[in-house]
PDB file with one MODEL, atoms N, CA, C and O in Angstrom:
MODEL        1
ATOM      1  N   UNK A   1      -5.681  -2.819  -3.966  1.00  0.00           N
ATOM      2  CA  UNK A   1      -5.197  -1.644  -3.248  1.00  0.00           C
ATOM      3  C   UNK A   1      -6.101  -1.331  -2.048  1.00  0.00           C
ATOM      4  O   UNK A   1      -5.711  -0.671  -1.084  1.00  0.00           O
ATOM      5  N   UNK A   2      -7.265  -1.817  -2.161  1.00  0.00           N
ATOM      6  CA  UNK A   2      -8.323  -1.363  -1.132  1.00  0.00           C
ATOM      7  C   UNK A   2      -8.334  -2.039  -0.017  1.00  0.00           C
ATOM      8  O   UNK A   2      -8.482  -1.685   1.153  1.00  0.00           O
ATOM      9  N   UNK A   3      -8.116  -3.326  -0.643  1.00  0.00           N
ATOM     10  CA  UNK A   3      -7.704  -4.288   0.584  1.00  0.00           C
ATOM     11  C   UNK A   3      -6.788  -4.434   1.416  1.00  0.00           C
ATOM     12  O   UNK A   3      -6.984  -5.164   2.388  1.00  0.00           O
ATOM     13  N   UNK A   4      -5.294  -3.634   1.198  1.00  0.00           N
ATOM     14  CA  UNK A   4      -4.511  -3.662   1.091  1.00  0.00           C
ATOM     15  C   UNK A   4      -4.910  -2.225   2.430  1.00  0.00           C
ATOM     16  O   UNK A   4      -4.251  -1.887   3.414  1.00  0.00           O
ATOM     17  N   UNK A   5      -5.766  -1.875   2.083  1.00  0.00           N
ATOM     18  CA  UNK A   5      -5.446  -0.147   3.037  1.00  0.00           C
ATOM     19  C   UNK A   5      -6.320  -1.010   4.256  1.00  0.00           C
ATOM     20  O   UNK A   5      -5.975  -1.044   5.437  1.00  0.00           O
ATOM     21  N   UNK A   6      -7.308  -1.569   3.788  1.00  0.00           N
ATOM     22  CA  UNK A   6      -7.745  -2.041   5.253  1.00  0.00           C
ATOM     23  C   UNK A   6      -7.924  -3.273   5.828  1.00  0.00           C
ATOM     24  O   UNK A   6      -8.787  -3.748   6.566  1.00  0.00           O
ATOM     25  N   UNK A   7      -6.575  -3.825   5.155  1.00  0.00           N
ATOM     26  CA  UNK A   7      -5.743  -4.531   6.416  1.00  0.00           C
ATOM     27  C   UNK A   7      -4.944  -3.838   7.017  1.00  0.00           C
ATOM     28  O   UNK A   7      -4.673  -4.303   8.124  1.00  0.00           O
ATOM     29  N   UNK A   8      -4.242  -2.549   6.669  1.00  0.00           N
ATOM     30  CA  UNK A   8      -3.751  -2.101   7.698  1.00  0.00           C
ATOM     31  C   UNK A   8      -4.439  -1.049   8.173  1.00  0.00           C
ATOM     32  O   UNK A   8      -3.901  -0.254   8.943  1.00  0.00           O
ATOM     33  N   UNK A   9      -5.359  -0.954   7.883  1.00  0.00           N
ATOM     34  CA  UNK A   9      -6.045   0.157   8.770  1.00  0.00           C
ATOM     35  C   UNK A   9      -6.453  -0.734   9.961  1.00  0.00           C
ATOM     36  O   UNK A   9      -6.127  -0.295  11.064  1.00  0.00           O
ATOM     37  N   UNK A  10      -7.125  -1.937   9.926  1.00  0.00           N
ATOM     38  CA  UNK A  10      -7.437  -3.199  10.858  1.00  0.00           C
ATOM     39  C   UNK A  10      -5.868  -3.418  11.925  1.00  0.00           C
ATOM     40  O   UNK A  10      -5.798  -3.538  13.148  1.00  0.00           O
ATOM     41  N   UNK A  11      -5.265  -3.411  11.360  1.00  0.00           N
ATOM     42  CA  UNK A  11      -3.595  -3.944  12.495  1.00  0.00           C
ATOM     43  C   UNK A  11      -3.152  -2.531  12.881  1.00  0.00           C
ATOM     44  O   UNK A  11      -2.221  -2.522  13.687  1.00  0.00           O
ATOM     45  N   UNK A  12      -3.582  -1.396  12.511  1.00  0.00           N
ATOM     46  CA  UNK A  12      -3.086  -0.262  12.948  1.00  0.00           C
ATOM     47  C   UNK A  12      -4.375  -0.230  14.536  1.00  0.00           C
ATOM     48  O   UNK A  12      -4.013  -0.248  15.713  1.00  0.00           O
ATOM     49  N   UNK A  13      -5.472  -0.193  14.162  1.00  0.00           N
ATOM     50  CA  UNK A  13      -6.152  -0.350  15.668  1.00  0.00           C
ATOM     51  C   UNK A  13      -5.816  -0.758  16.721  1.00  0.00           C
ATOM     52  O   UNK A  13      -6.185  -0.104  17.697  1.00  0.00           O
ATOM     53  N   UNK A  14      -5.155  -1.744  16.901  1.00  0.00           N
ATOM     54  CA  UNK A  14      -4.967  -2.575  17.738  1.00  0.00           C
ATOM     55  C   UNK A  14      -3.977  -1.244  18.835  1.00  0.00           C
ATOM     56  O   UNK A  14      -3.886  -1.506  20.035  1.00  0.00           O
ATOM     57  N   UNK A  15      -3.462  -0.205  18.422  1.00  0.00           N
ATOM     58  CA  UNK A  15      -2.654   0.548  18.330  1.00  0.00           C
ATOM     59  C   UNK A  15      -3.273   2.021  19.171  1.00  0.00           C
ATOM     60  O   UNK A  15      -2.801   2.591  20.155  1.00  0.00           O
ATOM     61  N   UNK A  16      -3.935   2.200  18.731  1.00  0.00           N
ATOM     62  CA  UNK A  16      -4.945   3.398  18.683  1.00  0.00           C
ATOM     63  C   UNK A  16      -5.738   3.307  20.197  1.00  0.00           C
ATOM     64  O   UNK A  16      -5.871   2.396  21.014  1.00  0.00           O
ATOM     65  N   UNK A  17      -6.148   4.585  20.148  1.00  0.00           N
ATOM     66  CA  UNK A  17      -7.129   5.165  21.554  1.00  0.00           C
ATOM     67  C   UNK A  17      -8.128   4.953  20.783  1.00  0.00           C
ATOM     68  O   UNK A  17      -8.119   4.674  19.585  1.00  0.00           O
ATOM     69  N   UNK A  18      -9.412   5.157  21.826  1.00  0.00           N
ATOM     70  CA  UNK A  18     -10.742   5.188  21.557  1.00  0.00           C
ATOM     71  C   UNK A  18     -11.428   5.646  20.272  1.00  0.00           C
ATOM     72  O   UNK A  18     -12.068   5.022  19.425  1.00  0.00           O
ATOM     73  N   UNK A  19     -10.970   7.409  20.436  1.00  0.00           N
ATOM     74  CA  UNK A  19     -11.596   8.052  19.452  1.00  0.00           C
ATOM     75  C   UNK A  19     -10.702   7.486  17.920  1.00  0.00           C
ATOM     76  O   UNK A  19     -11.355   7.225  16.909  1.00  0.00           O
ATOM     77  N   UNK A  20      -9.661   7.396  17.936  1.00  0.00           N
ATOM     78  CA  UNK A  20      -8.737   7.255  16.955  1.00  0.00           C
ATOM     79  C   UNK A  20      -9.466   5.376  16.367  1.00  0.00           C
ATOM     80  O   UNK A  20      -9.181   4.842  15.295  1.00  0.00           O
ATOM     81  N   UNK A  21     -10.068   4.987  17.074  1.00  0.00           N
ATOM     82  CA  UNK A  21     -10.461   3.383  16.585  1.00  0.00           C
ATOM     83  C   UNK A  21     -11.769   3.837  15.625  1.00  0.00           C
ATOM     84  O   UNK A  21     -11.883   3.896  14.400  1.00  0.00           O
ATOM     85  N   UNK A  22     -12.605   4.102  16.605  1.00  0.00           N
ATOM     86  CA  UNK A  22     -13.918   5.118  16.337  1.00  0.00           C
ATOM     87  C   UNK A  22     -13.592   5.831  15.095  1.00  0.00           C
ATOM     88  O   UNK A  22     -14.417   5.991  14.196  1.00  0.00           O
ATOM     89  N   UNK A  23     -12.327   6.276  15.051  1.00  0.00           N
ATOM     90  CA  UNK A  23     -12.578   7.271  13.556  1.00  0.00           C
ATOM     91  C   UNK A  23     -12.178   6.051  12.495  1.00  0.00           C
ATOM     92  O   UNK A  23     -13.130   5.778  11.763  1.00  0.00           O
ATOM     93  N   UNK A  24     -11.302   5.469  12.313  1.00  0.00           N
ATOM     94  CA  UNK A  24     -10.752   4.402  11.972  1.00  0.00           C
ATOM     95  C   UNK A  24     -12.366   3.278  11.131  1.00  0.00           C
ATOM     96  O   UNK A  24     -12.693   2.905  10.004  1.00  0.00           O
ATOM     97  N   UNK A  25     -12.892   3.165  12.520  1.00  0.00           N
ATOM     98  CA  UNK A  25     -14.229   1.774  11.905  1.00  0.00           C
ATOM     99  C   UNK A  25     -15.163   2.798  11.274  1.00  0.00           C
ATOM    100  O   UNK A  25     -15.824   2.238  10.400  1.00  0.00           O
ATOM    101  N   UNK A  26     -15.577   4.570  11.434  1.00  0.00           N
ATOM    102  CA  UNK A  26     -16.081   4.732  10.549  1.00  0.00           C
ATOM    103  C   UNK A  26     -16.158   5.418   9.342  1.00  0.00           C
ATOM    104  O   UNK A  26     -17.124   5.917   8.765  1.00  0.00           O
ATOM    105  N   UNK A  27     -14.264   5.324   8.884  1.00  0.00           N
ATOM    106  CA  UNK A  27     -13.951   5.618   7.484  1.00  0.00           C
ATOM    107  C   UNK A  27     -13.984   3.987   7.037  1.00  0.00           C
ATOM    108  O   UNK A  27     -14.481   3.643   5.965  1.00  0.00           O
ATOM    109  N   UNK A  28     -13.670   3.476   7.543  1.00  0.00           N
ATOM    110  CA  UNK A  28     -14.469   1.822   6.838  1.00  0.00           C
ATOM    111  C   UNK A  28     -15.411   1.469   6.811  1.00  0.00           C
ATOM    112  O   UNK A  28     -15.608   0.526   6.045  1.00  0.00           O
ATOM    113  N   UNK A  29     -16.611   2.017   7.649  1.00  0.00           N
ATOM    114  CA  UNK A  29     -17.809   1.972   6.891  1.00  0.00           C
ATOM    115  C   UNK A  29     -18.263   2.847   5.678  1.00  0.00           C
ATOM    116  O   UNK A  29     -19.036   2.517   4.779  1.00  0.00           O
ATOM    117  N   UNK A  30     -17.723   3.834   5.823  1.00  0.00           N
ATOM    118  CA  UNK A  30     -18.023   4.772   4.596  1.00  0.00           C
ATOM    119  C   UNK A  30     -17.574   4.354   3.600  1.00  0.00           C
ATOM    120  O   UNK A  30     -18.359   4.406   2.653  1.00  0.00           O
ATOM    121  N   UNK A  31     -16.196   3.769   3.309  1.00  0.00           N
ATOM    122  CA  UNK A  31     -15.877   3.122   2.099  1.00  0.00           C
ATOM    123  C   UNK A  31     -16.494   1.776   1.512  1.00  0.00           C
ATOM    124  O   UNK A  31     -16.736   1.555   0.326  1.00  0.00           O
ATOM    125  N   UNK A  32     -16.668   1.044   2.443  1.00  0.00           N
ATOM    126  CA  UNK A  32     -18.010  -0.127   2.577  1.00  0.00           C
ATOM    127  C   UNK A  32     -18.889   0.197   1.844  1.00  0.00           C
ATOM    128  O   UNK A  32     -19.145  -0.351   0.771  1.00  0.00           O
ATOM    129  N   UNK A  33     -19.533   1.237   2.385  1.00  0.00           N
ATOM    130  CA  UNK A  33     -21.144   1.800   2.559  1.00  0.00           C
ATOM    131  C   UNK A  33     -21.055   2.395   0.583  1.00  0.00           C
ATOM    132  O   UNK A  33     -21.822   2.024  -0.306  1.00  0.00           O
ATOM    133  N   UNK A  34     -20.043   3.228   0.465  1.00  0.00           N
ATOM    134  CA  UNK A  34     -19.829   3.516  -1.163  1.00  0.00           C
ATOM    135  C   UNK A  34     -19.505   2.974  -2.405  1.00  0.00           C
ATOM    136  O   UNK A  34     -19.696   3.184  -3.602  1.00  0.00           O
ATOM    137  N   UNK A  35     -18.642   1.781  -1.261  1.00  0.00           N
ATOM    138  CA  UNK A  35     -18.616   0.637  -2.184  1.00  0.00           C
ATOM    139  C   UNK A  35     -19.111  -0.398  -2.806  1.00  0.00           C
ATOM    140  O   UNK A  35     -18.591  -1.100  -3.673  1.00  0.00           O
ATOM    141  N   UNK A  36     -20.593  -0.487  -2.108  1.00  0.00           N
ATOM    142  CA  UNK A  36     -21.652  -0.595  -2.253  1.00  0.00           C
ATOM    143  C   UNK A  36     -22.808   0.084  -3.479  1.00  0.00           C
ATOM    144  O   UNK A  36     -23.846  -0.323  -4.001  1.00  0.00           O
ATOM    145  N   UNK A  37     -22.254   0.906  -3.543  1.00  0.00           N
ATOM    146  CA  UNK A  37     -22.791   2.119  -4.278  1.00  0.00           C
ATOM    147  C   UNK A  37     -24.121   3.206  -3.663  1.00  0.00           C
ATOM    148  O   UNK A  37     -25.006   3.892  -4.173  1.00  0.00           O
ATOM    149  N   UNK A  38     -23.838   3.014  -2.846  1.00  0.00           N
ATOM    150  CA  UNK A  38     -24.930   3.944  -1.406  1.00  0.00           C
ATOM    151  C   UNK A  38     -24.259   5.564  -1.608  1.00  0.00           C
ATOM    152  O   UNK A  38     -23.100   5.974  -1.676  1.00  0.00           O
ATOM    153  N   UNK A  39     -25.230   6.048  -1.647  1.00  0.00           N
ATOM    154  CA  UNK A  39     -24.724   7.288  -2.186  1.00  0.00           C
ATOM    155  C   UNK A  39     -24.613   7.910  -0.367  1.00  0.00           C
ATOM    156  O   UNK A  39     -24.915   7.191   0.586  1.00  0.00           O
ATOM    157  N   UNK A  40     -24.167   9.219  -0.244  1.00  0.00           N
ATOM    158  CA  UNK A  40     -23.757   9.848   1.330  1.00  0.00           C
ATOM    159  C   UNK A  40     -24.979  10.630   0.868  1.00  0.00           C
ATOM    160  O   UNK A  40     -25.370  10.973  -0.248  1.00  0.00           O
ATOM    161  N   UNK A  41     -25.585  10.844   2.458  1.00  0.00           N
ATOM    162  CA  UNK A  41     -26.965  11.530   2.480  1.00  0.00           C
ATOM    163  C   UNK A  41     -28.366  10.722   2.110  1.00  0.00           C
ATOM    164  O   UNK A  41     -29.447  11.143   2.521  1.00  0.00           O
ATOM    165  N   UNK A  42     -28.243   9.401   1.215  1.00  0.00           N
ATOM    166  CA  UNK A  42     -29.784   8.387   1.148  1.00  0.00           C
ATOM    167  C   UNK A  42     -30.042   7.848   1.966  1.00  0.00           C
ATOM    168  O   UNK A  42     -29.156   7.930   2.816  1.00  0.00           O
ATOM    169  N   UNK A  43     -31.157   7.032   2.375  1.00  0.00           N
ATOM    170  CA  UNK A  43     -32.053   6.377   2.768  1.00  0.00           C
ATOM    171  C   UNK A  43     -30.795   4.898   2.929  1.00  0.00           C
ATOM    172  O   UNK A  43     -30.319   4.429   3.963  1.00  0.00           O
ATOM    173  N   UNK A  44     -30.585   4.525   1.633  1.00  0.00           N
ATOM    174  CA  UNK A  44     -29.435   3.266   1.427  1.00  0.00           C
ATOM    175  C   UNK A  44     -28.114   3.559   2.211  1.00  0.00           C
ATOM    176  O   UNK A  44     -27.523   2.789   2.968  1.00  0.00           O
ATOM    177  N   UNK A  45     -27.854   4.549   1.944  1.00  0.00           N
ATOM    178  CA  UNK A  45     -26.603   5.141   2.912  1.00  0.00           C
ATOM    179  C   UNK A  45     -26.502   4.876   4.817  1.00  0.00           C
ATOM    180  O   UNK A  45     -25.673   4.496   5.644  1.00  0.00           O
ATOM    181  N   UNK A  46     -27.782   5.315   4.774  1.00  0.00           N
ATOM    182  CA  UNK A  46     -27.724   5.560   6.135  1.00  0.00           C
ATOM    183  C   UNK A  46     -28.398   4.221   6.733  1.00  0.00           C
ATOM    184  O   UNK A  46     -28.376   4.015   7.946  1.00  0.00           O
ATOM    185  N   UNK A  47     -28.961   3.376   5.885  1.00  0.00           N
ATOM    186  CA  UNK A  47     -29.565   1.936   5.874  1.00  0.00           C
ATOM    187  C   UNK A  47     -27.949   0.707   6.566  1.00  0.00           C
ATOM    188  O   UNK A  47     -27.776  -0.036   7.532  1.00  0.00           O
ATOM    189  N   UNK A  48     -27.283   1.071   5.584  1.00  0.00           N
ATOM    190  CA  UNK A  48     -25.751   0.516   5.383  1.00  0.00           C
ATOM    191  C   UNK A  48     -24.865   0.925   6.677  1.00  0.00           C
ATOM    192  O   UNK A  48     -24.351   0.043   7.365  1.00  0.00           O
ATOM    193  N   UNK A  49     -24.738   2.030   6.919  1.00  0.00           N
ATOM    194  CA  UNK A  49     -23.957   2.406   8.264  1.00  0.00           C
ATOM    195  C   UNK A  49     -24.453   1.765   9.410  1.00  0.00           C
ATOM    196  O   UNK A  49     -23.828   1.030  10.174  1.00  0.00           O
ATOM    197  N   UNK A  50     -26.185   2.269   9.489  1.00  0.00           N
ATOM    198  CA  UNK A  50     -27.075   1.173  10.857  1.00  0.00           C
ATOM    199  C   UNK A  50     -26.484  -0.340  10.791  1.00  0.00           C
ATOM    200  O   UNK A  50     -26.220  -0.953  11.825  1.00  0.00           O
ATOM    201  N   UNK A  51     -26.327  -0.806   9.709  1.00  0.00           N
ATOM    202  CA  UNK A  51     -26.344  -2.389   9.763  1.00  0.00           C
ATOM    203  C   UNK A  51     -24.763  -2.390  10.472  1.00  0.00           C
ATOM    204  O   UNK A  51     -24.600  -2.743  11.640  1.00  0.00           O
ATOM    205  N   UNK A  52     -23.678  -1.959   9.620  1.00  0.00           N
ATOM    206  CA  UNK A  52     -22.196  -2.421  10.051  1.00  0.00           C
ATOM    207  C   UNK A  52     -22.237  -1.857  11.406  1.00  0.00           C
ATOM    208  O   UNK A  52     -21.854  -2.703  12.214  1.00  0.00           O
ATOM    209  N   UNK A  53     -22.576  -0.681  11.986  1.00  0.00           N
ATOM    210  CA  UNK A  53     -22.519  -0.594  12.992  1.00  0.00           C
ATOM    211  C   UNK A  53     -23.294  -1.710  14.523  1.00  0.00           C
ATOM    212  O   UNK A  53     -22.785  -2.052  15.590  1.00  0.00           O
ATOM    213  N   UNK A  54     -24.492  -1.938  14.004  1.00  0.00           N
ATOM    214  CA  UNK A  54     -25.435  -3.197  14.364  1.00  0.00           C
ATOM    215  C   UNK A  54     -24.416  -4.272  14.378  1.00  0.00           C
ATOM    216  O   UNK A  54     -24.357  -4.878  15.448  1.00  0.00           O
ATOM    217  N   UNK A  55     -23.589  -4.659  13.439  1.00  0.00           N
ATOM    218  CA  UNK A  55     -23.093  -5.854  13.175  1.00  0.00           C
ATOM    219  C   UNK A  55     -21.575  -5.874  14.036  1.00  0.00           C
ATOM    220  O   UNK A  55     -21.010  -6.943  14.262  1.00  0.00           O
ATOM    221  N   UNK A  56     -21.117  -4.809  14.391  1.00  0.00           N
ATOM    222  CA  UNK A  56     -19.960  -4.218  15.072  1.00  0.00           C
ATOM    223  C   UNK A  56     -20.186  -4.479  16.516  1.00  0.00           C
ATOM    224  O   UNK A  56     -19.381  -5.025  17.272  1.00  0.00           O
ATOM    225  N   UNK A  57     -21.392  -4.023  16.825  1.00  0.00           N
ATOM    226  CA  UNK A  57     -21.758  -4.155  18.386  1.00  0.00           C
ATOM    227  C   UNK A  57     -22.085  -5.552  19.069  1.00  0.00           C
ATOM    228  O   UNK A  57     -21.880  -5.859  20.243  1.00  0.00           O
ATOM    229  N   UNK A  58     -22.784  -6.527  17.799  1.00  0.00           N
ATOM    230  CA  UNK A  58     -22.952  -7.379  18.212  1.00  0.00           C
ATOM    231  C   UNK A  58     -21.933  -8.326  18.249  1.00  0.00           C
ATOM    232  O   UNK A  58     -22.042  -9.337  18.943  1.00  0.00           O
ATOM    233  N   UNK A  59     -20.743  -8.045  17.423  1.00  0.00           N
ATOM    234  CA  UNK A  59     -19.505  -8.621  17.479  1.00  0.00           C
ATOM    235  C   UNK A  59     -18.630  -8.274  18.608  1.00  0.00           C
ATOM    236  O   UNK A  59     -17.883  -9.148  19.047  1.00  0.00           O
ATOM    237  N   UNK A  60     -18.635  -6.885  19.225  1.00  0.00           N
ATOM    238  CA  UNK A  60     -18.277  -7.001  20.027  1.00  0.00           C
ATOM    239  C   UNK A  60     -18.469  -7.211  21.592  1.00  0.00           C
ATOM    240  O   UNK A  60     -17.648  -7.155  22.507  1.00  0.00           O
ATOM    241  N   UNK A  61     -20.319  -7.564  21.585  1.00  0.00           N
ATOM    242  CA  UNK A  61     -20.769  -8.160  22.598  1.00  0.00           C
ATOM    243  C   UNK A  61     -20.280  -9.638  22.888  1.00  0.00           C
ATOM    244  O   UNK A  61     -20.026 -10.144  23.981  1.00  0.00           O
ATOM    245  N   UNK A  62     -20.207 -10.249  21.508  1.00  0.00           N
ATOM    246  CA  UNK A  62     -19.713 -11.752  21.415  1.00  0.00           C
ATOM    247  C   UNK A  62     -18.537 -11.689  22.013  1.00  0.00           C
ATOM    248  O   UNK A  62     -18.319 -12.680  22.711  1.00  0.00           O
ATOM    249  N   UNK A  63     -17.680 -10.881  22.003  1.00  0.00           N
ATOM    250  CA  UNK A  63     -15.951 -11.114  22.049  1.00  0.00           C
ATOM    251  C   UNK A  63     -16.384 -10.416  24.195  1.00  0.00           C
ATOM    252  O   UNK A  63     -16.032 -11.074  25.174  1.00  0.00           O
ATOM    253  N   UNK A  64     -16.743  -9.781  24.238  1.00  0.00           N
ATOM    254  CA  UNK A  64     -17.189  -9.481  25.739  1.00  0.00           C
ATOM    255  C   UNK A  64     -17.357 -10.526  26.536  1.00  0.00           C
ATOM    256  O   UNK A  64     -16.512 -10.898  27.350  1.00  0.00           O
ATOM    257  N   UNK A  65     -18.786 -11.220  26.295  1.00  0.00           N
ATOM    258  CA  UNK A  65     -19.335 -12.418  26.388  1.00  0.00           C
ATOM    259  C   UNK A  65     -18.365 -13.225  26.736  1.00  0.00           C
ATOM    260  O   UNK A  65     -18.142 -13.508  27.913  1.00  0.00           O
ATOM    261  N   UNK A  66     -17.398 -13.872  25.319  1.00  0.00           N
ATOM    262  CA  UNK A  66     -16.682 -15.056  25.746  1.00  0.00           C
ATOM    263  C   UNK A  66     -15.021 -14.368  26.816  1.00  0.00           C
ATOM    264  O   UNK A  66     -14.419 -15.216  27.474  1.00  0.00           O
ATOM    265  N   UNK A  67     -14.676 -13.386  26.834  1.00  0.00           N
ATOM    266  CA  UNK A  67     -14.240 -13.609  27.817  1.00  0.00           C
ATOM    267  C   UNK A  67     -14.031 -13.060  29.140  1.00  0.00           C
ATOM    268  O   UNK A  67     -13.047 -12.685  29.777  1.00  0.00           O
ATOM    269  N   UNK A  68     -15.344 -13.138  29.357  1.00  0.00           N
ATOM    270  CA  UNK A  68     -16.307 -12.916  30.667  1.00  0.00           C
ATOM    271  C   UNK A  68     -16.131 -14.062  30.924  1.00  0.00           C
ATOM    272  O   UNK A  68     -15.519 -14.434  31.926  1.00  0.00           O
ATOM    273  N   UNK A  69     -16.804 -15.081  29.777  1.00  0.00           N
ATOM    274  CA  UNK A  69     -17.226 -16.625  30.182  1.00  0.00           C
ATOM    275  C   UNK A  69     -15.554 -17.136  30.597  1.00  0.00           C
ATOM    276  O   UNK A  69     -15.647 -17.835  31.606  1.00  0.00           O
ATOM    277  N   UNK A  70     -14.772 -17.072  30.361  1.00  0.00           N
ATOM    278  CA  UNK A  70     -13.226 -17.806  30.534  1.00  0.00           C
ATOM    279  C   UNK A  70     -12.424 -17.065  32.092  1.00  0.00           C
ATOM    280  O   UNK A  70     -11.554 -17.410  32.892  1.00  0.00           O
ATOM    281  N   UNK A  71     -13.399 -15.805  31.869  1.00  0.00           N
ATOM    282  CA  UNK A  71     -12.742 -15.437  33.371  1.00  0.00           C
ATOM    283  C   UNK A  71     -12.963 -16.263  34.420  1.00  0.00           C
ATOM    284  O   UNK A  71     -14.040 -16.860  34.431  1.00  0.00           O
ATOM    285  N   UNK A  72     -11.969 -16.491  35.566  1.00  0.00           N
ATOM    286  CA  UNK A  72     -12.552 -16.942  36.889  1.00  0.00           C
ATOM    287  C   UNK A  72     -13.601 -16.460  37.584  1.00  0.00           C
ATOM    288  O   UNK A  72     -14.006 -15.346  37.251  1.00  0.00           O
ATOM    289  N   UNK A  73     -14.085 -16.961  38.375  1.00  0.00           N
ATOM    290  CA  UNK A  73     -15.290 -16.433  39.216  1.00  0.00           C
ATOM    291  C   UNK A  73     -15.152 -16.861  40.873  1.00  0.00           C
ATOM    292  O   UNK A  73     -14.599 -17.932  41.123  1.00  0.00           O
ATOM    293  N   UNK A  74     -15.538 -16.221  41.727  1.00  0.00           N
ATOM    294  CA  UNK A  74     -15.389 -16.055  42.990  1.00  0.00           C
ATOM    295  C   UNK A  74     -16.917 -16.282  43.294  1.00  0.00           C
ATOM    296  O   UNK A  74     -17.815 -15.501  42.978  1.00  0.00           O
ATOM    297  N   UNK A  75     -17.093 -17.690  44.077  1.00  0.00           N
ATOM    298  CA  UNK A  75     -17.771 -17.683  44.335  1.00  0.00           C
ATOM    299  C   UNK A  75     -18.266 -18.054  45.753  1.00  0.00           C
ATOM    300  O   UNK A  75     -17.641 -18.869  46.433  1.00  0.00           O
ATOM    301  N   UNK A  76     -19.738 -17.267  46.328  1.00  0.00           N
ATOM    302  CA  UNK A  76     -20.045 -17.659  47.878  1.00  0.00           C
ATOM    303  C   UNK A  76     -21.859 -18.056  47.834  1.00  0.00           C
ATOM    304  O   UNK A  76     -22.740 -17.518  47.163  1.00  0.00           O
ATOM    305  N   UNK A  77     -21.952 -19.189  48.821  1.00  0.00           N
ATOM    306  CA  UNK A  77     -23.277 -19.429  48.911  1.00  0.00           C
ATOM    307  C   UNK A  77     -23.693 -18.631  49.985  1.00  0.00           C
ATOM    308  O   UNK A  77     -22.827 -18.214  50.754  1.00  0.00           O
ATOM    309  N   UNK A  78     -25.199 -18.266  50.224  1.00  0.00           N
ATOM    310  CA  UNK A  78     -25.421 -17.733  51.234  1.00  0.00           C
ATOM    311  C   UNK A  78     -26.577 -18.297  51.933  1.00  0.00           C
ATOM    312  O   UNK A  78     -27.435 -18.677  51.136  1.00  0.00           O
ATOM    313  N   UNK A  79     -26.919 -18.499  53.331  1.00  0.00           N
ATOM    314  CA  UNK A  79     -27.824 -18.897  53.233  1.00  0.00           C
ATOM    315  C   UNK A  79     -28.770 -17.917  54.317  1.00  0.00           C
ATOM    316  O   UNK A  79     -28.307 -16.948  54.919  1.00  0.00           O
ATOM    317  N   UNK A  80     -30.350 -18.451  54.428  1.00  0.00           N
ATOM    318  CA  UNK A  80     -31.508 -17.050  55.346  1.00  0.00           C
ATOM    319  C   UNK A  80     -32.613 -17.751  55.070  1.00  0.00           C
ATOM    320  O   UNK A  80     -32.831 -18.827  54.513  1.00  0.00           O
ATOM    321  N   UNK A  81     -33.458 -16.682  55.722  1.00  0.00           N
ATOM    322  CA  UNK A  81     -34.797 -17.234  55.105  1.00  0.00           C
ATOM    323  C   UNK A  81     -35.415 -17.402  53.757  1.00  0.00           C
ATOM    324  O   UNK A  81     -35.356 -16.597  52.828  1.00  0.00           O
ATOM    325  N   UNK A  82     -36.028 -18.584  53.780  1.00  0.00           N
ATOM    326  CA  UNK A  82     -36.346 -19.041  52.503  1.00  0.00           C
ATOM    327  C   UNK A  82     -35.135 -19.651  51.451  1.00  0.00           C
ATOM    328  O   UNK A  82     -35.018 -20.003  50.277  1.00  0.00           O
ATOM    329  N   UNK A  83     -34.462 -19.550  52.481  1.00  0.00           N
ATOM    330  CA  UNK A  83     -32.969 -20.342  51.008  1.00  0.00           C
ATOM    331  C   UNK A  83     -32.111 -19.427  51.217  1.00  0.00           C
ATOM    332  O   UNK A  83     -32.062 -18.473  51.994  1.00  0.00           O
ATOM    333  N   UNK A  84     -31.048 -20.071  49.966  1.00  0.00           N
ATOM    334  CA  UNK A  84     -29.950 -19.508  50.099  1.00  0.00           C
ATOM    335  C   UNK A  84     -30.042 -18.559  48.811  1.00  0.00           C
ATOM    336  O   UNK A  84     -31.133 -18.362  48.276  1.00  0.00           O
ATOM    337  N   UNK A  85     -28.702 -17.899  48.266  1.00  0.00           N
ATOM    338  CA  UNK A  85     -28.303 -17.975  46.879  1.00  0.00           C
ATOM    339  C   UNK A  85     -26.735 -17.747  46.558  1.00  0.00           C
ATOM    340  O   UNK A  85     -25.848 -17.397  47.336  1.00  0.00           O
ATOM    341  N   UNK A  86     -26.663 -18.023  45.300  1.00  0.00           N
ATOM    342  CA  UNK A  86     -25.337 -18.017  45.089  1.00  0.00           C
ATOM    343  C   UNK A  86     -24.931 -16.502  44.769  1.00  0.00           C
ATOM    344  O   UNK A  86     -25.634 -15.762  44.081  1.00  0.00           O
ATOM    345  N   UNK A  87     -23.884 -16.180  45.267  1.00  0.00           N
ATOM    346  CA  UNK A  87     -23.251 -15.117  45.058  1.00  0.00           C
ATOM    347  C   UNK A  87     -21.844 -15.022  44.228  1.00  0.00           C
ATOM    348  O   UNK A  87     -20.811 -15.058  44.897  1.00  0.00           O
ATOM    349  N   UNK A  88     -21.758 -14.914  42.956  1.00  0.00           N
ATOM    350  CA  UNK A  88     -20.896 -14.242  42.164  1.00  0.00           C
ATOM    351  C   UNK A  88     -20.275 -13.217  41.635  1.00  0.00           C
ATOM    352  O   UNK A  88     -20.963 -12.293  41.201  1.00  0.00           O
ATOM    353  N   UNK A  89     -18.488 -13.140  41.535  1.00  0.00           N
ATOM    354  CA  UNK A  89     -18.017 -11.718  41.102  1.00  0.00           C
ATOM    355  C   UNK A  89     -17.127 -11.836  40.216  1.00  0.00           C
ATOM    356  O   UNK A  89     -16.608 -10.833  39.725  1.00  0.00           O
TER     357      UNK A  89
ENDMDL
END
């Protein structure tokens, strides 16, 4: 049943504004975080939220990253004193 709520809590995002995602990833950490058995208000609790959130950002630096990397790029050399450089946008 649990799994079941957040897969669609996951395909309902795709859907959603900012704050509405935001509220969304952190009633899934809280259920995570309890499901765990991290009590709300410990040391473990608030240990557990840092990490998924940590682990959230860096996932979505990755997904940034690659398609940055797949975008085109415009590019110009320049040249002056002492050299040139490349100029990218």
């Amino acid at each position: 049943m649990r799994r079941a709520f957040f897969l669609s809590l996951l395909l309902l995002t795709g859907c959603l504004g900012e704050e509405e995602r935001i509220a969304a990833a952190n009633a899934k950490d809280d259920q995570q975080c309890l499901a765990y058995g991290a009590q709300k208000g410990t040391d473990a609790y608030v240990n557990c939220r840092a990490q998924l959130e940590g682990a959230r950002r860096q996932a979505d630096g990755a997904l940034v990253a690659a398609r940055n990397a797949e975008r085109p790029r415009n590019c110009i050399t320049t040249t002056g004193y002492g050299g040139g450089s490349l100029i990218c946008n």
